[in-house]
N, C-alpha and C positions, 0 to 999 in steps of 0.2 A: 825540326821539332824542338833541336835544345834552344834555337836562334826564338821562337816563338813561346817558350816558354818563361825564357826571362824577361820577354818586351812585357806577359803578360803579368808576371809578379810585378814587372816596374810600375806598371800602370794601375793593378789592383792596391798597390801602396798608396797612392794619391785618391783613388775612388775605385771600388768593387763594380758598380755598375758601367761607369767605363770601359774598363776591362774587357767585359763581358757581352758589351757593345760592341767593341773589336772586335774583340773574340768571332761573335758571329758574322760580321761582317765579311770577315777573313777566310769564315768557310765559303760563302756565297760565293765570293769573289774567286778563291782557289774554283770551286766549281764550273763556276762558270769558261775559267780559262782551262781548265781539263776539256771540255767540251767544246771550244771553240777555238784549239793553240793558235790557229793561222794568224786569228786577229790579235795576235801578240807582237809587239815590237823585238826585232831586235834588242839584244842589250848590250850593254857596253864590252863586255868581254865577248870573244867571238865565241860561238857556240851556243850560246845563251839568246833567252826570251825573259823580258823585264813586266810583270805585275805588279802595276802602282796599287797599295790596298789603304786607302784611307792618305791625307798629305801627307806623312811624312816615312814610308814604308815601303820600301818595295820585296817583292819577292823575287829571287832569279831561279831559272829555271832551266833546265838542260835541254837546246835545242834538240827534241828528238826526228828520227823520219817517220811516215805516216803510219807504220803499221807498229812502232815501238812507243812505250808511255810516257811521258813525261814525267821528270823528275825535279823536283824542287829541291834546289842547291842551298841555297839561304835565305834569312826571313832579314833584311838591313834596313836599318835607319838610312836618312839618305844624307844624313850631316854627318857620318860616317864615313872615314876612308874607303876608297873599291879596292877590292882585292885583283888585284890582274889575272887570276888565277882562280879555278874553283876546284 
């Protein structure tokens, strides 16, 4: 949440409607990968499931098993260092 909040001050700094564009896109996209984790990649860190949201974004997420929820670890820039770790 706090990872999503500042992409979205950063962005509303340059244009409000941008922003807000993300913004929703980002729901859609979380959405749709709540509902569907399988078709999630692996991600770089083991454990982990990688949501591209828009080019330069990704969301990581906590490889969960079938009957536990998925949790979403970070919201990263992708010109950003990986963390090894979450």
């Amino acid at each position: 949440l706090m990872d999503r909040q500042a992409i979205y001050s950063e962005l509303a700094q340059q244009a409000e409607n941008i922003a807000q564009e993300w913004d929703k896109e980002l729901d859609i996209k979380l959405a749709h990968a709540m509902a569907n984790p399988a078709a999630l990649p692996a991600g770089r860190v083991q454990g982990t499931l990688e949501l591209v949201v828009l080019p330069h974004y990704v969301v990581v997420l906590q490889q969960a098993a079938a009957d536990e929820p998925i949790v979403a670890l970070r919201l990263l820039h992708i010109s950003k260092p990986w963390p090894e770790t979450f």
